[in-house]
Structure formats: structure tokens, C-alpha cells
C-alpha positions in Angstrom: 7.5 25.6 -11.7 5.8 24.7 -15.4 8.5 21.6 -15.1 6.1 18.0 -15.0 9.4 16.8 -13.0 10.1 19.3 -10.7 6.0 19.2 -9.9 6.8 14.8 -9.0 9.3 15.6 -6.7 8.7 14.9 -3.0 11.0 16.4 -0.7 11.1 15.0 2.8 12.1 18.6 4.8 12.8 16.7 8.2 15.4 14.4 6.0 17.0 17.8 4.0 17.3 19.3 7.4 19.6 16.7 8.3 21.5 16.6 5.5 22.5 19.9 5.5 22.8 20.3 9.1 25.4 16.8 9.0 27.4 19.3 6.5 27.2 22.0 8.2 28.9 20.5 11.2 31.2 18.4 9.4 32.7 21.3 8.0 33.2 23.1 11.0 34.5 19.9 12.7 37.5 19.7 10.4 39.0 23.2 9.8 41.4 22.3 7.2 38.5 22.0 4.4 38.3 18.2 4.7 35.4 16.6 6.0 35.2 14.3 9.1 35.6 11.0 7.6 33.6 7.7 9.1 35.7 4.6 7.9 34.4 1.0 7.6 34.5 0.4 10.9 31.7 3.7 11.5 35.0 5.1 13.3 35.1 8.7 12.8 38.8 10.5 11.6 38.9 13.9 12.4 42.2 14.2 11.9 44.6 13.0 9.0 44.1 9.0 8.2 47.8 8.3 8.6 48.5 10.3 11.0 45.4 8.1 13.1 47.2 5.0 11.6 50.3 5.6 12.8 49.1 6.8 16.2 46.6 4.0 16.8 49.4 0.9 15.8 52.1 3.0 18.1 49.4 3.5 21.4 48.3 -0.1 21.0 51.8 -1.4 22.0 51.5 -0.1 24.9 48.7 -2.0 26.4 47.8 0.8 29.0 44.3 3.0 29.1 44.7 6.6 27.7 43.1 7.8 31.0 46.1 5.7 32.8 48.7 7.3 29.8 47.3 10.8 30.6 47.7 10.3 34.4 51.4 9.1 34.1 52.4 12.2 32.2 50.7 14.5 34.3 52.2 13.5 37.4 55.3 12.7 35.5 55.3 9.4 36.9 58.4 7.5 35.4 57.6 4.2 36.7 54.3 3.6 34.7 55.9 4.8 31.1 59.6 4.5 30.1 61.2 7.3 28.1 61.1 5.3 24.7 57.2 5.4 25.7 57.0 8.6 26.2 59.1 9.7 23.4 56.7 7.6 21.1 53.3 8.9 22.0 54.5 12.6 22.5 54.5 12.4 18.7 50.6 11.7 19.5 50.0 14.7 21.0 47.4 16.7 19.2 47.7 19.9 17.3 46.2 23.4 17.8 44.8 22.9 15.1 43.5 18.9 16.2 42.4 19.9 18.9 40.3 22.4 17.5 39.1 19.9 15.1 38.2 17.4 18.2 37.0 19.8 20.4 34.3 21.0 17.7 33.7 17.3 16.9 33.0 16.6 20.5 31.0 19.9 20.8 28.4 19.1 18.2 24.9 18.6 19.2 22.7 15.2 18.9 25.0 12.4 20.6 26.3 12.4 24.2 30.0 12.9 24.8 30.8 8.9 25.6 28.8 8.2 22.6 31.2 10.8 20.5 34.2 9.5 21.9 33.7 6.0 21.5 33.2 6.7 17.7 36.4 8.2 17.2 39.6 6.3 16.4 42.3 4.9 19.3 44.8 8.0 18.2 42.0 10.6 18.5 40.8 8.9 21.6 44.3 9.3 23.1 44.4 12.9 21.9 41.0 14.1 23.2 42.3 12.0 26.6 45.7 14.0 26.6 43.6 17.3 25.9 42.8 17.7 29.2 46.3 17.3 31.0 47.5 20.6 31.2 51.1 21.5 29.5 51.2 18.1 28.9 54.4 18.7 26.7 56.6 21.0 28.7 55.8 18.6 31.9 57.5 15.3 29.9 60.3 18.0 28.6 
């Protein structure tokens, strides 16, 4: 209070509400303590780096959509992927506990959901895709 600094300071409340609203959410976004990370590309990771690495350079062979990939495995249509392909991206497959991580990502307020999704990497992409086929994993088994 009697400090000469403290008295110079000029806090910007709109900006400080931001901030610790960003952290707020980022924390909840990623529930294994580590924040959402944005990489150079202003992609977001929710989930592991390599893990998105490994996913992204595995679905890119592919040259199909994810919304084409999703409809494939739920109507377990054979003829659009092979089983090598399959085999490959079921590794892809999000977690429990990814898909909580995604699902809070896509939950949080400000943006609109195309807006959210488009920021996210090409193996989160697939996983938030693959999200909404049902059993997706015992239907390929």
C-alpha cells in the first residue's frame, strides 16, 4: 500500500480476467495436469505431442476425410478401408481419458465448435470425428 511501486502499477481488469479465465480452462481441458499446448502452427495439442505426431503422419496416408473414415467403420464398410487401415488408425482411437480432454476442449466457451476443431491437430481431429461413432472399437473387432 505505502509501496511507490505497487501505487505505479496499472492493472488492466478486462485483460487479468482473461488470463486467468485462459488458465482456468486450460486446466480443465487437459486432466493429466498438463496444459493444452498451441504449437507453431497455433494448432492446439490436447493430447500427448507424440502421440498427435504419430497419429497425424499415420491418418495422412490415408488420403480419406475423417468424417468418410468414421462412416466406413461405423457401417463396417470393408471396401472403403482395408484391414492394415483399420488396424493402423484403431491405434488412433482416443482414450477415456482423451476424450475427456477433447470433449472439455470443445466444450469451452468463446469460439464456435468449427472454429475449435479446426484448431486442433489432424490426430485430435480424427479422434473428436471417431467420438461420435458409437462402439466404434467392438464394431471393427
Amino acid at each position: 500500500e505505502n509501496d511507490p511501486d505497487v501505487r505505479q502499477l496499472c492493472i488492466d481488469d478486462d485483460e487479468f480476467a482473461d488470463l486467468f479465465q485462459t488458465e482456468l480452462v486450460a486446466s480443465l481441458v487437459n486432466t493429466s495436469n498438463k496444459a493444452s499446448r498451441v504449437g507453431s502452427k497455433g494448432v492446439v495439442k490436447v493430447i500427448d505431442p507424440q502421440r498427435a505426431n504419430n497419429g497425424g503422419i499415420i491418418l495422412a496416408r490415408l488420403k480419406m476425410s475423417y468424417k468418410n473414415m468414421a462412416k466406413a467403420i461405423d457401417c463396417i464398410d470393408e471396401t472403403t478401408l482395408a484391414l492394415d487401415q483399420i488396424q493402423g488408425i484403431m491405434e488412433y482411437f482416443p482414450t477415456a481419458e482423451e476424450k475427456r480432454a477433447l470433449n472439455a476442449y470443445m466444450a469451452q466457451p468463446g469460439r464456435n465448435y468449427a472454429t475449435k476443431f479446426d484448431t486442433l491437430c489432424e490426430c485430435e481431429k480424427f479422434m473428436v470425428t471417431m467420438m461420435k461413432v458409437k462402439h466404434s472399437k467392438k464394431k471393427i473387432r
